[in-house]
C-alpha positions as CSV (number, residue, x, y, z in Angstrom):
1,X,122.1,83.6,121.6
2,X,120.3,87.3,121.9
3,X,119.7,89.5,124.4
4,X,115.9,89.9,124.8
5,X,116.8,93.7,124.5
6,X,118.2,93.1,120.4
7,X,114.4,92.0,119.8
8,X,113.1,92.6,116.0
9,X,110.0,91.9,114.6
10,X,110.2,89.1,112.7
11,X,113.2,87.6,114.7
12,X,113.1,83.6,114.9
13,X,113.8,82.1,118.6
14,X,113.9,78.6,120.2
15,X,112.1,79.1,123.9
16,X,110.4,76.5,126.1
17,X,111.5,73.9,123.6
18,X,109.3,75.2,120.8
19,X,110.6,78.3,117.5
20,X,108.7,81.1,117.7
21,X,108.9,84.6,115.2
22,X,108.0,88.1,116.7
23,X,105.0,89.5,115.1
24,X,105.4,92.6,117.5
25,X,107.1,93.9,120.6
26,X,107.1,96.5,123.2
27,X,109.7,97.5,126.1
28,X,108.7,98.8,129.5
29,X,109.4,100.0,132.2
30,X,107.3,100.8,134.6
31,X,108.1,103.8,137.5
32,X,109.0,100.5,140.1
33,X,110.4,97.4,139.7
34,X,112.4,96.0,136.7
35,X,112.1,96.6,133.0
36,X,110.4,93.8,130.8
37,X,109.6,93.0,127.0
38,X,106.3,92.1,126.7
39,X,105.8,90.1,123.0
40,X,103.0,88.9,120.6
41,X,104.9,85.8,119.1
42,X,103.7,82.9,116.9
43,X,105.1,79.5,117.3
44,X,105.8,78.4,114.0
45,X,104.9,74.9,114.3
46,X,101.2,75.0,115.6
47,X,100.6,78.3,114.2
48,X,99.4,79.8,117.7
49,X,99.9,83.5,118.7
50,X,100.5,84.0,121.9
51,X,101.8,87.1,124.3
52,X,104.6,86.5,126.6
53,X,106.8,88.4,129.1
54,X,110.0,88.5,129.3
55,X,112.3,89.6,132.1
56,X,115.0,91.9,130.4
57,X,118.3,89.9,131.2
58,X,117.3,86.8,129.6
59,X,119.0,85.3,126.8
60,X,117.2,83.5,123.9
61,X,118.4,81.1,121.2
62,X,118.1,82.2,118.1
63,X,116.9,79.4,115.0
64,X,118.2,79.7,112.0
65,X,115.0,79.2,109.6
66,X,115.9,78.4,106.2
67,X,113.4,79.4,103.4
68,X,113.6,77.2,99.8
69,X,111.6,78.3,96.9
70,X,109.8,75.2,95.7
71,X,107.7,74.4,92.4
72,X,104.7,72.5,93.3
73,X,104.4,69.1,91.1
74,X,101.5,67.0,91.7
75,X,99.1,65.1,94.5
76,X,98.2,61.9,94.9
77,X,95.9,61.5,97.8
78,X,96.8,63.4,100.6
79,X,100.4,63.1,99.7
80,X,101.9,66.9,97.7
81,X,104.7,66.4,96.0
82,X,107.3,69.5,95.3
83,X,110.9,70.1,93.7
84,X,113.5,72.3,94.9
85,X,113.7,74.7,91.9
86,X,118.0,75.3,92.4
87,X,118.7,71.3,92.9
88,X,116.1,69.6,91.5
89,X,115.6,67.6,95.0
90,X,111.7,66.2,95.3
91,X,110.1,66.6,98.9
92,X,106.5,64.6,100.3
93,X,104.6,67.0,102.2
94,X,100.9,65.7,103.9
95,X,97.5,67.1,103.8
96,X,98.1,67.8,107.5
97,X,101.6,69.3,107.4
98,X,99.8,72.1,104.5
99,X,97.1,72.8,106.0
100,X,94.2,74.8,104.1
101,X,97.1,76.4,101.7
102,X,96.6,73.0,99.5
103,X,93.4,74.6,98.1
104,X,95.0,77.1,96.4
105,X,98.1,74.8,94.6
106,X,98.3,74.8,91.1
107,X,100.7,72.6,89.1
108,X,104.2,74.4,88.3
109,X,103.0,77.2,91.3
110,X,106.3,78.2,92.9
111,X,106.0,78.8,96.8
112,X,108.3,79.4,100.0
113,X,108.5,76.5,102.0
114,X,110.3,77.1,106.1
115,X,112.1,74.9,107.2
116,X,114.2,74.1,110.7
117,X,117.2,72.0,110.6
118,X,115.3,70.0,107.8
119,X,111.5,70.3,109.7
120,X,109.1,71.8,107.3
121,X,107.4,74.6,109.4
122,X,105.0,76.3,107.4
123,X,104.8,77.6,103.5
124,X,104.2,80.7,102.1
125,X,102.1,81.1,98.9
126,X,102.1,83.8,96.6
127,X,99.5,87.2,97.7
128,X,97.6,86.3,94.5
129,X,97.4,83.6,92.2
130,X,95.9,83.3,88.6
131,X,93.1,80.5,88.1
132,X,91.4,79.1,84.8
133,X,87.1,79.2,85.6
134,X,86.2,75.4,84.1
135,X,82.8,75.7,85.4
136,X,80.1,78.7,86.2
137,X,76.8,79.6,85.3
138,X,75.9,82.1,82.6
139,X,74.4,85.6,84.3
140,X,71.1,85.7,84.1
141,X,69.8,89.3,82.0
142,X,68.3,91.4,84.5
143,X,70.1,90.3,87.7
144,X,72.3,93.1,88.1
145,X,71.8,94.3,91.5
146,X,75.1,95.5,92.7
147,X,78.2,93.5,93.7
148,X,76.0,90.2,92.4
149,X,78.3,87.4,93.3
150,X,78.0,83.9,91.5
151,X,79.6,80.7,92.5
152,X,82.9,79.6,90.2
153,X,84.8,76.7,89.8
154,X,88.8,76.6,89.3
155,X,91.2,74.1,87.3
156,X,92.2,72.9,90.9
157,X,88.5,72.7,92.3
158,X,88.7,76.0,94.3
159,X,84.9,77.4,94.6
160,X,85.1,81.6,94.6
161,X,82.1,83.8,94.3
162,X,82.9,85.9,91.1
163,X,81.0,88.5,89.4
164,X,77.7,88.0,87.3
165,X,80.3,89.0,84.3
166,X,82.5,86.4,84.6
167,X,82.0,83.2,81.9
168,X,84.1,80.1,81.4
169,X,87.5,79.5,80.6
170,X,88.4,83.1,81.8
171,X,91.7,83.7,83.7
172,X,90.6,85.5,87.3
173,X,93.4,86.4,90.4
174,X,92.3,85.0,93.7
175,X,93.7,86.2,96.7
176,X,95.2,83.2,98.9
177,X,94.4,86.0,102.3
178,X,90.8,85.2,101.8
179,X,90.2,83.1,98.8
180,X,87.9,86.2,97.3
181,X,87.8,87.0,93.8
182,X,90.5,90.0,92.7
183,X,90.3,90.7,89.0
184,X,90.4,89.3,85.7
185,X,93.9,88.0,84.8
């Protein structure tokens, strides 16, 4: 248990039967009446951000979120398979439970997957991840007009817009924020 007062950003809290993580925080206190905290919080099993207020002498419940780096193996179907890298232990995660984060897996890619007293919460892929183009068309001589984007394919089927410059069976970084093209590897 905490004191709404010891609030951090990035705290982890059990409230209204749900975990939640502070994104940001703000105390006030107003000229009348009592002080409050007013918080933008995410609830880390739908993924919704929402803003609450919170009367200053409440207590919350803190979770204790534990984090496991984990190599991803394989897919079959909808069904992602990953290994605990410390212990070797294999874990089943869903299409649904990953989200739009299984575009970007990659055989051997290590991520962070959350979890809450053994609940898989969310996972955390790395800000940028290196990709093999198997398939893109050759630039065309004279279309050079600038920032020209062409469509590429990744070893995993990711599609990115690359530049005109970029051929097949290059290594590019894409960044997992907005799936856009980086660099060159």
């Amino acid at each position: 248990m905490f004191n709404i007062n010891d609030i951090k950003n990035g705290i982890t809290f059990l409230f209204e039967g749900n975990i939640y993580t502070v994104i940001e925080f703000q105390h006030v206190k107003p000229g009348k009446g009592a002080a409050f905290v007013k918080a933008k919080i995410r609830n880390l099993r739908t993924g919704s951000i929402v803003e609450k207020t919170f009367n200053t002498s409440i207590k919350l419940e803190k979770a204790m979120i534990t984090k496991q780096n984990m190599q991803y193996l394989y897919n079959t179907g909808d069904i992602y398979y990953f290994m605990n890298m410390e212990t070797y232990e294999q874990i089943e995660l869903s299409r649904d439970q990953i989200g739009e984060d299984a575009n970007y897996l990659i055989e051997n890619l290590s991520v962070n997957i959350t979890f809450y007293e053994g609940e898989m919460l969310g996972m955390e892929l790395p800000e940028k991840i290196t990709y093999t183009v198997t398939h893109t068309e050759p630039a065309v001589k004279g279309n050079t007009t600038n920032n020209a984007l062409k469509e590429a394919v990744m070893e995993n089927g990711l599609m990115v817009k690359v530049p005109l410059f970029i051929e097949q069976g290059e290594q590019i970084v894409v960044s997992t924020k907005d799936g856009k093209y980086d660099s060159r590897a």
